[in-house]
Each structure stands twice: as structure tokens, then as C-alpha cells.
MMTF fields as JSON, N, C-alpha, C and O atoms, coordinates in Angstrom:
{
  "mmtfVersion": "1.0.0",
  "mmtfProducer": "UNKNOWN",
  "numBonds": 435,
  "numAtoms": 436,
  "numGroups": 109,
  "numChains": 1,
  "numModels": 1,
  "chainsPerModel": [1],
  "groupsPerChain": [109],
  "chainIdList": ["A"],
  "bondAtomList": [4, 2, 8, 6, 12, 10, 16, 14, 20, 18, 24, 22, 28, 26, 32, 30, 36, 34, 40, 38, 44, 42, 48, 46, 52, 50, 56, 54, 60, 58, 64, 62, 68, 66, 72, 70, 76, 74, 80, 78, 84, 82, 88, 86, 92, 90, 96, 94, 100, 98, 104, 102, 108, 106, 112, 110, 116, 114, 120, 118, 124, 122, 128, 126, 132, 130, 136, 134, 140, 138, 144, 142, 148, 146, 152, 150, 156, 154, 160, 158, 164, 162, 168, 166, 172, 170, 176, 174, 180, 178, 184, 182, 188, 186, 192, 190, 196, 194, 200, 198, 204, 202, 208, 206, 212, 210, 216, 214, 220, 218, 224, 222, 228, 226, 232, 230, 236, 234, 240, 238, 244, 242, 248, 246, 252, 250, 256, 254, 260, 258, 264, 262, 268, 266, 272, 270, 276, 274, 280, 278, 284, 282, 288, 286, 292, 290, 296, 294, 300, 298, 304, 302, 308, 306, 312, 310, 316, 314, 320, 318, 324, 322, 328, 326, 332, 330, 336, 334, 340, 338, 344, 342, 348, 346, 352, 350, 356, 354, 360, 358, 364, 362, 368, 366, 372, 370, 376, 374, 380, 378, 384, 382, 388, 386, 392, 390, 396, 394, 400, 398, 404, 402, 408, 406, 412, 410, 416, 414, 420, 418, 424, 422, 428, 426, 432, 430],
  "bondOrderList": [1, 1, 1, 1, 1, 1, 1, 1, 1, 1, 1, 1, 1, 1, 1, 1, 1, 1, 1, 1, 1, 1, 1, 1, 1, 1, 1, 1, 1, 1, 1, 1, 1, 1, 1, 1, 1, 1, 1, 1, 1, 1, 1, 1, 1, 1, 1, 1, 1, 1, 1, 1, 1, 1, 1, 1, 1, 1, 1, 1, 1, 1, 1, 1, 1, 1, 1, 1, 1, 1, 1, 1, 1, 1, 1, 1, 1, 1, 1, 1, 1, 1, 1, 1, 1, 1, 1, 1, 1, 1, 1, 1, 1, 1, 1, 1, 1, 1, 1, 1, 1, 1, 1, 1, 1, 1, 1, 1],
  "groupList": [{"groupName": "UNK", "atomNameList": ["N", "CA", "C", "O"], "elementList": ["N", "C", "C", "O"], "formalChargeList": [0, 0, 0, 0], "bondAtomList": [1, 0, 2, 1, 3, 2], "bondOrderList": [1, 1, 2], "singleLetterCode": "X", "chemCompType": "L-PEPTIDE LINKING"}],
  "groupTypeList": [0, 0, 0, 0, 0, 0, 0, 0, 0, 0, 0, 0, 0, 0, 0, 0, 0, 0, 0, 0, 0, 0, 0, 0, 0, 0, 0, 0, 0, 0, 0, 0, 0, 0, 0, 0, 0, 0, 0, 0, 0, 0, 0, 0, 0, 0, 0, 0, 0, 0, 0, 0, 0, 0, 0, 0, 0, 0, 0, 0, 0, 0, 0, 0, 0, 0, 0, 0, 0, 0, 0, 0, 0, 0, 0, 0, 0, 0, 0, 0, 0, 0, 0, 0, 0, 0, 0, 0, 0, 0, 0, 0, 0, 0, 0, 0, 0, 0, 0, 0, 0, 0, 0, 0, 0, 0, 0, 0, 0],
  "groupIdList": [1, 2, 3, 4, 5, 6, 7, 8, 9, 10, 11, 12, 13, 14, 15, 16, 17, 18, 19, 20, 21, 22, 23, 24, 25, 26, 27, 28, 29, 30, 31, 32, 33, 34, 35, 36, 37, 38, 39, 40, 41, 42, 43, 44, 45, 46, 47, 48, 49, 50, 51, 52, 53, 54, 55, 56, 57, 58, 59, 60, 61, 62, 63, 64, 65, 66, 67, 68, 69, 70, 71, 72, 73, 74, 75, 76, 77, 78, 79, 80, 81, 82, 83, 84, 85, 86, 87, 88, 89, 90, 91, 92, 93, 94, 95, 96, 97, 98, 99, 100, 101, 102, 103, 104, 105, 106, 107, 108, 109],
  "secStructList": [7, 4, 4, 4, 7, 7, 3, 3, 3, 3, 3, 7, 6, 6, 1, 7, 3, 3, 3, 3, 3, 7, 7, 1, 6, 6, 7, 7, 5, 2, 2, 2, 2, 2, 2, 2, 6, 6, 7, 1, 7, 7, 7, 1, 1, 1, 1, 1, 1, 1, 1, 7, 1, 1, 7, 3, 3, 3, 7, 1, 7, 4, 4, 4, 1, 7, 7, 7, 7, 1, 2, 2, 2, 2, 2, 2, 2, 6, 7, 1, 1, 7, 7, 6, 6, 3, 3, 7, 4, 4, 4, 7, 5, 7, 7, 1, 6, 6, 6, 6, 3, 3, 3, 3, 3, 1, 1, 7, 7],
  "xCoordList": [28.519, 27.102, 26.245, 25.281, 26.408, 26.061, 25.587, 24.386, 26.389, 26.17, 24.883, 24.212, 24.276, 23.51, 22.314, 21.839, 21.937, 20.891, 20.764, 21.616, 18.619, 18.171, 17.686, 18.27, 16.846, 15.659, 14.267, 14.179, 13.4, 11.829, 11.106, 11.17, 10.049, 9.417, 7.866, 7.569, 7.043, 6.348, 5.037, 5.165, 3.835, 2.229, 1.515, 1.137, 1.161, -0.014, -1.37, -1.439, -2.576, -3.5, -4.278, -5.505, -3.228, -4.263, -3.184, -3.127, -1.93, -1.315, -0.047, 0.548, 0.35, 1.46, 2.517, 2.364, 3.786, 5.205, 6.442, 6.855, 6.889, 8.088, 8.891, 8.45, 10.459, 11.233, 11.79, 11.935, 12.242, 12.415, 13.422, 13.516, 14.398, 15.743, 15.85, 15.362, 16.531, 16.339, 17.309, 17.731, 17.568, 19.132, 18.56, 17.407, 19.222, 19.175, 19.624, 19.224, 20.361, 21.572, 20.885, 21.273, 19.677, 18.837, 17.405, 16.738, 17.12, 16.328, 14.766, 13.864, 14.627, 13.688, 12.32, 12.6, 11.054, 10.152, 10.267, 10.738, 9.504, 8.554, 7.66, 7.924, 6.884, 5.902, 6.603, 6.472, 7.324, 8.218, 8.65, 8.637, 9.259, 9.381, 8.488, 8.674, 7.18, 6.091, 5.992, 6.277, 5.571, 5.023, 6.027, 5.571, 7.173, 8.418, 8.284, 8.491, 7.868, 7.38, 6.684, 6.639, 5.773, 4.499, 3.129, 2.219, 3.182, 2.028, 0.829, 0.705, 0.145, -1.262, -1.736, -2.558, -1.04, -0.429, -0.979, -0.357, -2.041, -2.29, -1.924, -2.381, -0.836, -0.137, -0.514, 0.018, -1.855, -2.824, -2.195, -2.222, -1.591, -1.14, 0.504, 1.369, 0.639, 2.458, 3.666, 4.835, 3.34, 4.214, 3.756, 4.613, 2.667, 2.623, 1.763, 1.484, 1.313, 0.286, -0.752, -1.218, -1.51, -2.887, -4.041, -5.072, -3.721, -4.6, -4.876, -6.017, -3.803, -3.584, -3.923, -4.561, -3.502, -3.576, -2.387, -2.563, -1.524, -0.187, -0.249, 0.432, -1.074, -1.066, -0.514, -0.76, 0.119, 0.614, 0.432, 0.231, 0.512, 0.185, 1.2, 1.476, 2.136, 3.813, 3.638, 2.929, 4.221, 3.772, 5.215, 5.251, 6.352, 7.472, 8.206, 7.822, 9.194, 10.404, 9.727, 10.417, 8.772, 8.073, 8.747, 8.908, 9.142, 10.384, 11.699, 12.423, 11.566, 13.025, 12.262, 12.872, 11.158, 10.724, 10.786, 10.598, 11.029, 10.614, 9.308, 8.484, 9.677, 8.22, 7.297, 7.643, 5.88, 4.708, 4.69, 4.738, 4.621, 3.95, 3.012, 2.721, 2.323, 0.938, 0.212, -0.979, 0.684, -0.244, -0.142, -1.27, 0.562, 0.163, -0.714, -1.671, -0.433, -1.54, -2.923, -3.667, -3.234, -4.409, -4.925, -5.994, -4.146, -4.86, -4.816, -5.425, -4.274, -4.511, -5.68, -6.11, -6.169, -7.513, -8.433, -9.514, -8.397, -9.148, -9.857, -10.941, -9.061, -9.207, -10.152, -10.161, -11.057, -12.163, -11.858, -12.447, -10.916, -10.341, -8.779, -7.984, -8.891, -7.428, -7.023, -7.654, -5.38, -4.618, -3.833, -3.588, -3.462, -2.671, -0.927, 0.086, -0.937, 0.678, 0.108, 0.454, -0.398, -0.91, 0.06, 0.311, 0.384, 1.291, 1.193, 0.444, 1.961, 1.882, 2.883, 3.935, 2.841, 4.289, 5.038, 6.226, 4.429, 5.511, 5.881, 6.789, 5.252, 6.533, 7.348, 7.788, 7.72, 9.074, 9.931, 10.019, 10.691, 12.159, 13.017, 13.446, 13.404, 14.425, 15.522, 15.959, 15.996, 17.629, 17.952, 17.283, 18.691, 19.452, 18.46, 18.144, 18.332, 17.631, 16.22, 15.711, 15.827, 14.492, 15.272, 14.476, 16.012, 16.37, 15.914, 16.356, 14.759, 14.104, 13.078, 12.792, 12.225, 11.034, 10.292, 10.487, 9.279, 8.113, 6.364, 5.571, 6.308, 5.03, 3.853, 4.194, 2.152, 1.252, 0.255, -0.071, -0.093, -0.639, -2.001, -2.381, -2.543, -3.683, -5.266, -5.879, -5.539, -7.077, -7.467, -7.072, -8.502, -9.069, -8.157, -7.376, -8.513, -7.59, -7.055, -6.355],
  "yCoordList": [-10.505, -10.387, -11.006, -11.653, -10.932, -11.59, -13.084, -13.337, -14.004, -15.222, -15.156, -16.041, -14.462, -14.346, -13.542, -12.63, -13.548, -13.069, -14.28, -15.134, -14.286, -15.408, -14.531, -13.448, -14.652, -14.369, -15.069, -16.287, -14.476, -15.332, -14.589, -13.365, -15.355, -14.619, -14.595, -15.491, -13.437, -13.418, -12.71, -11.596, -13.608, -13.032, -12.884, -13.816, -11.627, -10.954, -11.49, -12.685, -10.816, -11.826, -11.407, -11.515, -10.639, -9.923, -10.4, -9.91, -11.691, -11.991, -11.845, -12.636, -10.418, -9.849, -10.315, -10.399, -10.646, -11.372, -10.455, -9.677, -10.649, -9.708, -10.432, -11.123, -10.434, -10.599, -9.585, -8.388, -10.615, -9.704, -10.789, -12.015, -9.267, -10.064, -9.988, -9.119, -11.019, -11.152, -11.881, -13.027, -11.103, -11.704, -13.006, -13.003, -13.94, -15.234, -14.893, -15.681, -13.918, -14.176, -12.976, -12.289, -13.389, -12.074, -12.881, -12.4, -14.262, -14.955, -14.259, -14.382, -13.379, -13.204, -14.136, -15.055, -13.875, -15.052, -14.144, -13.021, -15.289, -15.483, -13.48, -12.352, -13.926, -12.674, -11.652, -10.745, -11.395, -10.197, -9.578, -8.357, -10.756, -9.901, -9.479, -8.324, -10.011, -9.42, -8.559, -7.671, -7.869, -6.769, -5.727, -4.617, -5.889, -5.118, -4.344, -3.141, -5.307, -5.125, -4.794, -4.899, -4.163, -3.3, -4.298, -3.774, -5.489, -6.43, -6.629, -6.087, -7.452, -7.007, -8.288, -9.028, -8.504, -9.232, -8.474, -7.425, -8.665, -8.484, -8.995, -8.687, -10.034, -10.633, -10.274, -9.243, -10.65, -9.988, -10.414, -9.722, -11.533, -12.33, -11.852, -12.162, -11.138, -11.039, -12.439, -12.217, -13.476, -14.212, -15.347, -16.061, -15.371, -16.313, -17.579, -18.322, -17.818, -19.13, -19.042, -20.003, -17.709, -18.102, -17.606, -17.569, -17.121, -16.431, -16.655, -16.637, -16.861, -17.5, -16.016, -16.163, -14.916, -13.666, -13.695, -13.046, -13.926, -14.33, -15.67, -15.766, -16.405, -17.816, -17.215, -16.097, -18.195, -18.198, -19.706, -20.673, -19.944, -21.249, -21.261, -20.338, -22.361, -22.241, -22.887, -23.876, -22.353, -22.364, -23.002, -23.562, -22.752, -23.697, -23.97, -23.351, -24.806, -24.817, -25.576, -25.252, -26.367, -26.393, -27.62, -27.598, -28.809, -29.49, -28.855, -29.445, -27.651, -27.028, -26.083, -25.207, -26.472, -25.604, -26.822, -28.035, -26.23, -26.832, -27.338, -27.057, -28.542, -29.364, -28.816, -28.144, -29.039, -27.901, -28.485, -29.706, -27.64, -27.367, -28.355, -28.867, -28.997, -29.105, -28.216, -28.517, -26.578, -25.462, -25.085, -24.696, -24.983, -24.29, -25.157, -24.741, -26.638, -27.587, -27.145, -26.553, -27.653, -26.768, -25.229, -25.161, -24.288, -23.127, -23.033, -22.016, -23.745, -23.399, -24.495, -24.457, -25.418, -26.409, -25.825, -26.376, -24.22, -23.503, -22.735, -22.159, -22.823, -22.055, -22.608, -23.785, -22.408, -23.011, -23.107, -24.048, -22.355, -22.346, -23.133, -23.038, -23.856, -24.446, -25.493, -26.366, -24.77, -25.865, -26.754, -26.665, -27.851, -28.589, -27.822, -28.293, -27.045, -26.42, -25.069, -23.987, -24.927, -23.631, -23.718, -24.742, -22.747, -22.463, -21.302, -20.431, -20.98, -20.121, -18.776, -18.89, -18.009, -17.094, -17.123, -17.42, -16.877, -16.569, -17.786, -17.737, -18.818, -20.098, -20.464, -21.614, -19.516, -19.896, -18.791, -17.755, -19.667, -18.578, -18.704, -19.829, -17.581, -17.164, -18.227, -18.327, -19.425, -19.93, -19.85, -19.415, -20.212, -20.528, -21.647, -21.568, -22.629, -23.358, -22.763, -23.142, -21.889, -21.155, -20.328, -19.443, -20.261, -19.497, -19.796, -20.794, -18.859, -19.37, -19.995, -21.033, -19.616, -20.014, -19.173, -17.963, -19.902, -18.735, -18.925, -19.86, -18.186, -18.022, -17.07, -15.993, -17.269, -16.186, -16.021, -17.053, -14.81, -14.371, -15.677, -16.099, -16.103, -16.458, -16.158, -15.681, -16.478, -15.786, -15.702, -16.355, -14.508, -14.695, -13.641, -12.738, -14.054, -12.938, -14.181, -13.721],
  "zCoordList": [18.64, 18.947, 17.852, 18.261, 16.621, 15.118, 15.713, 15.614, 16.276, 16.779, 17.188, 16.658, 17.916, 19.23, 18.17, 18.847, 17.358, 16.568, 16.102, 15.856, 15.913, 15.074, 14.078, 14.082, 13.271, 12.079, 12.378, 12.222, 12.718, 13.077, 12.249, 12.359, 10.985, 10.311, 11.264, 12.054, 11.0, 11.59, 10.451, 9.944, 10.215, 9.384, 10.272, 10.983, 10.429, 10.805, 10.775, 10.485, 11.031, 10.647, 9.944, 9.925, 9.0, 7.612, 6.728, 5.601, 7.244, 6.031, 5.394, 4.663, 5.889, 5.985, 7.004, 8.222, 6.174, 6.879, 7.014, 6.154, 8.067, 8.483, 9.144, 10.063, 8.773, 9.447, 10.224, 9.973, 11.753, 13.062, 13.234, 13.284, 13.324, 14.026, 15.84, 16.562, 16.188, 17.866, 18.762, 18.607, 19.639, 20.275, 20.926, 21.358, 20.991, 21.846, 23.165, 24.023, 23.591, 24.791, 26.239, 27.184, 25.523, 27.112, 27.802, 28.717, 27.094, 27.796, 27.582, 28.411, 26.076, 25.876, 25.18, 24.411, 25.46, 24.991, 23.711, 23.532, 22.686, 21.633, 21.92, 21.505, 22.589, 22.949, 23.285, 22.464, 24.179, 24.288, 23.376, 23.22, 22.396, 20.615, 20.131, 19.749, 19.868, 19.419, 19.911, 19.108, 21.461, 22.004, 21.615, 21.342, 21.554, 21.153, 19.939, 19.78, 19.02, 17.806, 17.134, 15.908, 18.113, 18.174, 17.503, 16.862, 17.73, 16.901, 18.067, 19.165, 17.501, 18.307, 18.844, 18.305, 20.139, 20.94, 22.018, 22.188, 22.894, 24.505, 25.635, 26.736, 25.338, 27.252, 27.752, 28.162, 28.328, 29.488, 30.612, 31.63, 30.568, 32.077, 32.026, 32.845, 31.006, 31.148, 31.073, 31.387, 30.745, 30.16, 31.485, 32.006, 31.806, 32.831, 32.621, 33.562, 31.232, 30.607, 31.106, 31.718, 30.978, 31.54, 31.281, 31.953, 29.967, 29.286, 27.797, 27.335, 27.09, 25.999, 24.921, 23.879, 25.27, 24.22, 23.731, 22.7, 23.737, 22.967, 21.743, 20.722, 22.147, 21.218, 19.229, 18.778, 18.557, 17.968, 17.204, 17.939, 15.517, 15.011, 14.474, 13.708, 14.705, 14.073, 12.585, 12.397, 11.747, 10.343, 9.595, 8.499, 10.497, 10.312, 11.619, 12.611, 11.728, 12.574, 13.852, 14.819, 14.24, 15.316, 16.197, 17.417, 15.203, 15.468, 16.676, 17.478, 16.372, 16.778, 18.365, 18.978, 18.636, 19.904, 21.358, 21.262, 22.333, 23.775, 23.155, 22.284, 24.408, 24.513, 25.296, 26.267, 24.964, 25.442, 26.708, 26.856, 27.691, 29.27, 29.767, 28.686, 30.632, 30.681, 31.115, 31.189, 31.637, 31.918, 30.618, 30.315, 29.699, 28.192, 27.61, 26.956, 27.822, 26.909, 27.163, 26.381, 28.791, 29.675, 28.862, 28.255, 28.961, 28.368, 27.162, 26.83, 26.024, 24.956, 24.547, 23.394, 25.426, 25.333, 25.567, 25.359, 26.191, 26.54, 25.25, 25.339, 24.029, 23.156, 22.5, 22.86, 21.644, 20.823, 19.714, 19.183, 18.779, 17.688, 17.229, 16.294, 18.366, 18.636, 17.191, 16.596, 16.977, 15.768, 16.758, 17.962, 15.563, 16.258, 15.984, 16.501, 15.409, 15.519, 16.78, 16.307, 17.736, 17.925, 19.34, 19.976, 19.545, 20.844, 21.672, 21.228, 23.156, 23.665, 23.355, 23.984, 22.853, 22.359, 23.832, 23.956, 24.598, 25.93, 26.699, 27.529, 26.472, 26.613, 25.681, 25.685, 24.662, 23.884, 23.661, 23.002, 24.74, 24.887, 23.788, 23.531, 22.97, 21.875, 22.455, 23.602, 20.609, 21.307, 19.403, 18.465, 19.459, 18.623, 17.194, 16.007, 18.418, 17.166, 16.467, 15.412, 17.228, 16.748, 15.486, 15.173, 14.953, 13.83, 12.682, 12.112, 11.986, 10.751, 11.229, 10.633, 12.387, 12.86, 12.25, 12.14, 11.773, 11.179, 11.71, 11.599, 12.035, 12.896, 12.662, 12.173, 12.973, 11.737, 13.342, 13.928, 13.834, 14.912, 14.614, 13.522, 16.125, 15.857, 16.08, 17.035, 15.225, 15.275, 13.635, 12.668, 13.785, 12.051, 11.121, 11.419, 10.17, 9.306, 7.593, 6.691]
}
């Protein structure tokens, strides 16, 4: 089962970093870990790109993610505060190569 665990660091948006360990082998998103994780993360739409309360600014590893959507491009153009590393948490499904992804909630802080 060891195989099937990554490490994703994750800063808050007061700054604070935590590593969260996370199985690859259940087809869970990005966001699902967060909400799991008790972080302050609203998936208003539930993992469906259309709200963008999950968004996330990848701070490493971004190389190593799926290529963005054009419904995630679309709603995260929606955002006014938009980075160019900025993503949807629930279009990125946990694999392997996400190991040592590090990621900082987005918004102010």
C-alpha cells in the first residue's frame, strides 16, 4: 500500500504548511483531500468546475499535473485575482507523479 501514497505539501492562507499524505489508488481529487482535511475549501459545485471555491496556486510540481480543461480555463478566467500557476483543486486527480506537489489555498492571506 506504501507504493500508492504520495506527500502533497499544502499553505494555508495565513501561511502555514502541512504535509498530507494521500493514496493514489481511489481516484481521489486534489479537493477531496483538502475537504478531508478539514481546510477551508467550499466545493460549492462538488468537483464539477464551476465555481472555482476549490482553486489552488501551485507553488511547485505543476510540470507534473494534467493539462488544464477548457471548462477549468473558462472558470478560473472567471476569477479576478487570477495567477498564472492557479488551478482547479478538483480537476486534479491524486497519481503518482503529483508526489511532492506543493500547493498554498487561494485568495488573501
Amino acid at each position: 500500500m506504501e507504493d500508492n501514497l504520495i506527500t502533497v505539501y499544502v499553505q494555508d492562507r495565513n501561511g502555514n504548511e502541512n504535509a498530507l499524505e494521500a493514496p493514489t489508488d481511489m481516484s481521489l481529487s486534489l479537493m477531496e483531500l483538502l475537504v478531508a482535511n478539514e481546510y477551508d475549501v467550499l466545493a460549492t459545485c462538488g468537483g464539477m468546475a464551476l465555481c472555482a471555491t476549490c482553486c489552488v496556486d501551485v507553488l511547485e510540481g505543476e510540470e507534473h499535473l494534467s493539462e488544464m480543461s477548457d471548462d477549468e480555463y473558462a472558470m478560473l478566467d472567471t476569477l479576478p485575482d487570477l495567477l498564472p500557476n492557479s488551478r482547479l483543486a478538483c480537476q486534479l486527480k491524486l497519481s503518482q507523479q503529483m508526489n511532492h506537489l506543493k500547493v498554498k489555498l487561494h485568495g488573501e492571506g
